[in-house]
N, C-alpha and C positions, 0 to 999 in steps of 0.2 A: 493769741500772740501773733502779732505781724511780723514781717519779713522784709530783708531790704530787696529793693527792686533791682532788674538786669543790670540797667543802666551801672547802680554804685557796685553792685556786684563784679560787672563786666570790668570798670574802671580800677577797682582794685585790683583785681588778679592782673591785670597790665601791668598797673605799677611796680608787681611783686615783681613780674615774668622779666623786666629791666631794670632791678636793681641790681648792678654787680657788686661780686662778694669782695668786701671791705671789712677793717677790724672793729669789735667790738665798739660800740659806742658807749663808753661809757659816763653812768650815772653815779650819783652817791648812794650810802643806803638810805633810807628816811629814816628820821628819830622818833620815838616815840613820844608826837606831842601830846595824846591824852591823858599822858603820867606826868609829864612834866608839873614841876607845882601843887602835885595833891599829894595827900595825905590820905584820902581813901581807898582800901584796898580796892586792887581791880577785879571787876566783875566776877573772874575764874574764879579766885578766889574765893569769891560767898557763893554764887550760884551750885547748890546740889542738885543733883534731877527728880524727877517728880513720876518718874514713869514707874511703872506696877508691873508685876512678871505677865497678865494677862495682854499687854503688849508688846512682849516677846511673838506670839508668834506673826501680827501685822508686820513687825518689823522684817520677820524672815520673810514673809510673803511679800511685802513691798521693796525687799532689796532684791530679792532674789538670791538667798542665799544658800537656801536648801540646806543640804549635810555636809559642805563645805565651810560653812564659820558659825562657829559659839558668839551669842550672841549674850553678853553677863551686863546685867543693871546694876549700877552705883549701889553702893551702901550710900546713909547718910552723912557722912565724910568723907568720901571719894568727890574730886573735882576733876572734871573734864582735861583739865593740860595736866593730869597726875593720871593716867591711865595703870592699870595692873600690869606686870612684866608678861610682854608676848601678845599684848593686847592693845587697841587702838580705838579713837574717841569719834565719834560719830551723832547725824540727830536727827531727832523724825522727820523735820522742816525739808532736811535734803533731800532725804529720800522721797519726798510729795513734790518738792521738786526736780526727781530725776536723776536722784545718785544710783545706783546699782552694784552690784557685788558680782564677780570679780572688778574691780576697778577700769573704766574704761586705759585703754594703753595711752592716748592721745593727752588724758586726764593727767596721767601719773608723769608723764613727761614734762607736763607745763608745771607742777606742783616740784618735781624735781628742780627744774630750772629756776624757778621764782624760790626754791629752798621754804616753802612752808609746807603744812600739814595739810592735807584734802579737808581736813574736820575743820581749819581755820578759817576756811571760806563762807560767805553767810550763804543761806539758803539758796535765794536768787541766781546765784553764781552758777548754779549747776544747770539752771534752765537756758539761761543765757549763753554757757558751753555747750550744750549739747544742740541747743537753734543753730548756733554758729557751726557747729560741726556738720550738722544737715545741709546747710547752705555752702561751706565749702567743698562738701565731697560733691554737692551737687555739680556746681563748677568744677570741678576735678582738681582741687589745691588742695596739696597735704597738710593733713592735722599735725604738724609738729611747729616746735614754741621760738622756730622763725616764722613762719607765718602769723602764729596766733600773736604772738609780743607785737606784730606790725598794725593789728588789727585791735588789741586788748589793751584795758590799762589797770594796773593793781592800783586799790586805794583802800585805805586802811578807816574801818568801820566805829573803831574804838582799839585800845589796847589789846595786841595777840588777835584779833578779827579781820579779816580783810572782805572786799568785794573787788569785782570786775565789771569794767563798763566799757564804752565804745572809746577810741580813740578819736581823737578830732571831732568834729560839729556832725558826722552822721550819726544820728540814734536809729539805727535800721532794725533794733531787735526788743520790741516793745510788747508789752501786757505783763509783764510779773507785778505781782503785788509788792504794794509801798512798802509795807513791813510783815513780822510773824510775829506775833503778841505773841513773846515768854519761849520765845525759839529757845534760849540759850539754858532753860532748866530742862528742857528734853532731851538729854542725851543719853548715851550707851554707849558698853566698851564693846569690839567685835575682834573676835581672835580667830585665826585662821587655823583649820583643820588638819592634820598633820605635821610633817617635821618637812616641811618644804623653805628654803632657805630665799630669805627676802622675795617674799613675796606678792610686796605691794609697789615694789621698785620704784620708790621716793621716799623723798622726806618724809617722818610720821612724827617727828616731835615737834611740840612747840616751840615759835622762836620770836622774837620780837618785831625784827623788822623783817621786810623782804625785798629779793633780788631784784631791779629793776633792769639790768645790762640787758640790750637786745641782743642776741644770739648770731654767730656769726651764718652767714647762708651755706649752704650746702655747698661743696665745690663741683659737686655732679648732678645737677638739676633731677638725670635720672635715677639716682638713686631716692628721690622724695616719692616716699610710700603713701598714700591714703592710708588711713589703717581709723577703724571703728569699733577694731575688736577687743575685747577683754583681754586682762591678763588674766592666766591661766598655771 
Protein backbone atom coordinates (compact mmCIF):
# COMPACT_ATOMS: atom_id res chain seq x y z
CA UNK A 1 0.00 0.00 0.00
CA UNK A 2 1.25 3.55 -0.96
CA UNK A 3 1.00 6.69 0.73
CA UNK A 4 0.24 10.26 -0.12
CA UNK A 5 3.37 12.27 -0.28
CA UNK A 6 4.45 15.70 2.31
CA UNK A 7 3.65 17.85 -0.21
CA UNK A 8 -0.57 16.74 -0.47
CA UNK A 9 -0.23 15.77 3.09
CA UNK A 10 1.29 19.25 4.04
CA UNK A 11 -1.40 20.98 1.69
CA UNK A 12 -4.12 19.46 3.44
CA UNK A 13 -3.63 19.98 6.83
CA UNK A 14 -3.40 23.87 5.84
CA UNK A 15 -6.41 23.90 4.37
CA UNK A 16 -7.91 22.31 7.39
CA UNK A 17 -5.82 24.63 9.88
CA UNK A 18 -7.83 27.87 7.81
CA UNK A 19 -11.06 26.85 7.51
CA UNK A 20 -13.24 28.76 9.92
CA UNK A 21 -16.01 27.25 11.65
CA UNK A 22 -19.22 27.67 9.72
CA UNK A 23 -22.73 25.88 9.66
CA UNK A 24 -23.23 22.57 8.52
CA UNK A 25 -23.22 22.09 4.92
CA UNK A 26 -25.69 20.62 3.99
CA UNK A 27 -26.63 17.59 1.74
CA UNK A 28 -29.49 15.34 0.90
CA UNK A 29 -29.64 11.84 2.07
CA UNK A 30 -28.98 9.54 -1.10
CA UNK A 31 -31.79 7.15 -2.27
CA UNK A 32 -31.38 3.79 -2.68
CA UNK A 33 -30.82 3.40 -6.35
CA UNK A 34 -29.95 -0.19 -6.56
CA UNK A 35 -33.52 -1.09 -5.41
CA UNK A 36 -35.21 1.18 -7.19
CA UNK A 37 -37.04 -0.82 -10.20
CA UNK A 38 -36.33 -4.49 -9.03
CA UNK A 39 -38.11 -6.91 -8.02
CA UNK A 40 -35.31 -9.08 -6.70
CA UNK A 41 -34.70 -9.51 -3.27
CA UNK A 42 -31.59 -7.75 -2.03
CA UNK A 43 -28.52 -9.60 -1.44
CA UNK A 44 -28.99 -9.63 2.77
CA UNK A 45 -31.75 -11.12 2.17
CA UNK A 46 -30.42 -14.49 0.50
CA UNK A 47 -26.93 -14.41 1.45
CA UNK A 48 -26.35 -17.07 4.71
CA UNK A 49 -22.78 -17.56 5.87
CA UNK A 50 -20.86 -20.32 5.07
CA UNK A 51 -18.31 -20.18 7.95
CA UNK A 52 -17.88 -23.59 10.38
CA UNK A 53 -17.24 -23.23 14.14
CA UNK A 54 -13.57 -24.30 13.46
CA UNK A 55 -13.24 -20.56 12.45
CA UNK A 56 -14.17 -19.37 15.48
CA UNK A 57 -11.08 -19.34 16.96
CA UNK A 58 -9.03 -17.44 13.64
CA UNK A 59 -11.68 -14.98 14.20
CA UNK A 60 -10.95 -14.42 17.80
CA UNK A 61 -7.30 -14.45 17.01
CA UNK A 62 -7.50 -12.16 14.13
CA UNK A 63 -9.77 -9.57 15.84
CA UNK A 64 -8.30 -9.63 18.91
CA UNK A 65 -10.77 -10.46 20.95
CA UNK A 66 -9.71 -12.68 23.53
CA UNK A 67 -12.51 -13.26 26.64
CA UNK A 68 -14.05 -9.91 25.90
CA UNK A 69 -16.59 -10.94 22.95
CA UNK A 70 -18.74 -14.27 22.06
CA UNK A 71 -18.12 -14.81 18.86
CA UNK A 72 -21.84 -16.90 17.54
CA UNK A 73 -21.95 -18.27 13.76
CA UNK A 74 -25.38 -17.87 11.70
CA UNK A 75 -27.62 -20.78 11.68
CA UNK A 76 -28.85 -21.40 8.10
CA UNK A 77 -31.60 -18.68 8.40
CA UNK A 78 -29.91 -16.00 10.12
CA UNK A 79 -29.05 -12.96 7.78
CA UNK A 80 -26.38 -10.65 8.53
CA UNK A 81 -28.84 -7.15 8.82
CA UNK A 82 -31.05 -9.58 11.38
CA UNK A 83 -28.42 -10.10 13.90
CA UNK A 84 -29.54 -12.00 17.44
CA UNK A 85 -30.63 -9.51 20.46
CA UNK A 86 -27.35 -8.05 22.13
CA UNK A 87 -25.27 -9.16 19.32
CA UNK A 88 -23.78 -7.45 16.15
CA UNK A 89 -22.79 -8.58 12.36
CA UNK A 90 -19.35 -8.66 11.31
CA UNK A 91 -16.87 -10.56 8.32
CA UNK A 92 -13.74 -12.28 7.98
CA UNK A 93 -12.80 -9.80 4.71
CA UNK A 94 -12.64 -6.94 7.55
CA UNK A 95 -10.86 -8.27 9.75
CA UNK A 96 -7.91 -9.33 7.01
CA UNK A 97 -8.33 -6.13 6.29
CA UNK A 98 -7.79 -4.49 9.65
CA UNK A 99 -10.90 -4.29 11.73
CA UNK A 100 -10.04 -5.13 15.47
CA UNK A 101 -11.93 -5.57 18.54
CA UNK A 102 -12.43 -3.24 20.98
CA UNK A 103 -13.53 -0.87 18.00
CA UNK A 104 -11.05 1.75 17.09
CA UNK A 105 -12.69 5.24 19.09
CA UNK A 106 -11.87 7.27 15.64
CA UNK A 107 -13.85 4.35 13.79
CA UNK A 108 -16.84 4.48 15.84
CA UNK A 109 -17.21 8.26 15.60
CA UNK A 110 -17.14 8.47 11.87
CA UNK A 111 -19.78 5.36 11.80
CA UNK A 112 -21.74 7.38 14.29
CA UNK A 113 -21.74 10.49 12.38
CA UNK A 114 -22.49 8.94 8.76
CA UNK A 115 -25.42 6.82 11.01
CA UNK A 116 -24.51 3.44 9.56
CA UNK A 117 -23.36 0.06 10.97
CA UNK A 118 -19.07 -0.60 11.02
CA UNK A 119 -20.40 -4.25 9.52
CA UNK A 120 -21.88 -2.09 6.50
CA UNK A 121 -18.77 -1.07 5.28
CA UNK A 122 -16.99 -3.27 2.62
CA UNK A 123 -13.89 -4.74 3.52
CA UNK A 124 -11.50 -2.21 1.95
CA UNK A 125 -12.85 0.48 4.07
CA UNK A 126 -11.04 -0.49 7.04
CA UNK A 127 -7.57 -0.65 5.29
CA UNK A 128 -8.06 2.70 3.78
CA UNK A 129 -9.17 4.08 7.56
CA UNK A 130 -6.78 2.85 9.23
CA UNK A 131 -3.67 4.16 6.32
CA UNK A 132 -5.42 7.31 6.71
CA UNK A 133 -5.37 7.26 10.39
CA UNK A 134 -1.35 6.56 10.19
CA UNK A 135 -0.90 9.32 8.03
CA UNK A 136 -3.00 11.86 9.89
CA UNK A 137 -1.56 11.29 13.35
CA UNK A 138 1.53 11.42 11.58
CA UNK A 139 1.07 14.98 10.80
CA UNK A 140 -0.55 15.61 14.09
CA UNK A 141 -4.44 16.08 12.79
CA UNK A 142 -7.16 14.53 14.81
CA UNK A 143 -8.95 11.41 13.89
CA UNK A 144 -12.43 12.93 14.41
CA UNK A 145 -15.31 13.07 11.36
CA UNK A 146 -14.47 16.85 10.75
CA UNK A 147 -11.33 16.10 9.49
CA UNK A 148 -12.10 12.72 8.10
CA UNK A 149 -15.63 13.93 6.18
CA UNK A 150 -12.97 16.76 4.68
CA UNK A 151 -10.81 14.09 3.43
CA UNK A 152 -13.42 10.92 2.82
CA UNK A 153 -16.30 10.28 0.72
CA UNK A 154 -19.19 7.57 1.41
CA UNK A 155 -20.47 5.86 -1.62
CA UNK A 156 -22.77 3.15 -1.60
CA UNK A 157 -21.64 -0.39 -2.84
CA UNK A 158 -25.09 -1.90 -3.52
CA UNK A 159 -28.12 -1.92 -1.31
CA UNK A 160 -27.38 -1.47 2.70
CA UNK A 161 -23.25 -1.57 1.68
CA UNK A 162 -21.26 1.31 1.61
CA UNK A 163 -17.44 2.03 0.82
CA UNK A 164 -15.11 4.99 1.34
CA UNK A 165 -12.76 6.64 -1.11
CA UNK A 166 -10.66 9.77 -1.40
CA UNK A 167 -12.31 13.06 -1.89
CA UNK A 168 -11.27 15.07 -4.90
CA UNK A 169 -8.77 13.93 -7.75
CA UNK A 170 -5.95 12.81 -4.95
CA UNK A 171 -5.90 8.91 -4.87
CA UNK A 172 -3.01 9.04 -2.24
CA UNK A 173 -3.94 5.72 -0.56
CA UNK A 174 -3.57 2.86 -2.94
CA UNK A 175 -2.94 -1.24 -2.98
CA UNK A 176 -6.32 -2.78 -1.59
CA UNK A 177 -7.55 -5.36 -3.72
CA UNK A 178 -10.24 -4.81 -6.44
CA UNK A 179 -12.68 -7.17 -4.79
CA UNK A 180 -13.34 -10.26 -2.01
CA UNK A 181 -14.88 -13.06 -3.92
CA UNK A 182 -18.11 -14.14 -1.58
CA UNK A 183 -17.02 -11.55 1.20
CA UNK A 184 -20.64 -11.05 1.85
CA UNK A 185 -21.51 -15.09 2.94
CA UNK A 186 -18.65 -14.75 5.53
CA UNK A 187 -20.16 -13.28 8.25
CA UNK A 188 -20.57 -13.70 12.14
CA UNK A 189 -22.41 -12.25 14.99
CA UNK A 190 -20.07 -10.77 17.90
CA UNK A 191 -21.59 -10.08 21.35
CA UNK A 192 -19.81 -8.23 23.99
CA UNK A 193 -18.92 -9.72 27.22
CA UNK A 194 -20.52 -8.47 30.15
CA UNK A 195 -23.39 -6.01 31.08
CA UNK A 196 -21.40 -3.08 29.98
CA UNK A 197 -23.90 -0.36 28.67
CA UNK A 198 -23.48 0.67 24.87
CA UNK A 199 -20.51 -0.45 24.26
CA UNK A 200 -19.72 0.10 20.76
CA UNK A 201 -20.84 3.82 20.81
CA UNK A 202 -22.39 4.01 17.29
CA UNK A 203 -24.71 3.11 15.14
CA UNK A 204 -24.93 -0.94 14.92
CA UNK A 205 -28.11 -1.30 12.89
CA UNK A 206 -28.76 -1.38 9.57
CA UNK A 207 -30.03 1.46 7.54
CA UNK A 208 -30.52 2.28 4.14
CA UNK A 209 -29.03 5.46 3.29
CA UNK A 210 -26.32 7.40 4.85
CA UNK A 211 -25.40 10.69 6.56
CA UNK A 212 -23.41 12.77 4.22
CA UNK A 213 -23.65 16.45 6.30
CA UNK A 214 -19.95 17.66 7.09
CA UNK A 215 -19.66 18.20 10.66
CA UNK A 216 -19.38 21.49 12.14
CA UNK A 217 -15.51 22.26 13.23
CA UNK A 218 -14.53 22.44 16.49
CA UNK A 219 -14.78 25.90 18.09
CA UNK A 220 -11.55 25.22 20.21
CA UNK A 221 -8.95 23.91 17.87
CA UNK A 222 -7.34 22.80 21.24
CA UNK A 223 -9.49 20.75 22.26
CA UNK A 224 -8.86 18.21 18.83
CA UNK A 225 -7.56 15.04 20.51
CA UNK A 226 -5.51 12.61 18.16
CA UNK A 227 -6.95 9.57 19.75
CA UNK A 228 -6.06 5.77 18.03
CA UNK A 229 -7.21 4.08 20.87
CA UNK A 230 -9.76 1.46 21.48
CA UNK A 231 -13.01 1.64 23.06
CA UNK A 232 -12.75 -0.04 26.17
Amino acid sequence: MSYLSDSIVSSTAASLDIVPPSPETKEPWLPDQAELGSSKPPWYEEKSSNLRSSDISFIKEKGGMFDKFEVILPGPDERAHRPPRGSHTFYINQLEMGLRFPLPRFIASLCQHIKISPSQLAPNSYSFLLALATLLRYHNLPLIPYVLMKLVQIKRLGPRKFYLSHKGDHAFIKGNPSSHKGWMSQFFFVKRVGKKRDPWKCYMYWRDNMYTFTPKPPTDPRTWTPSLTLLE
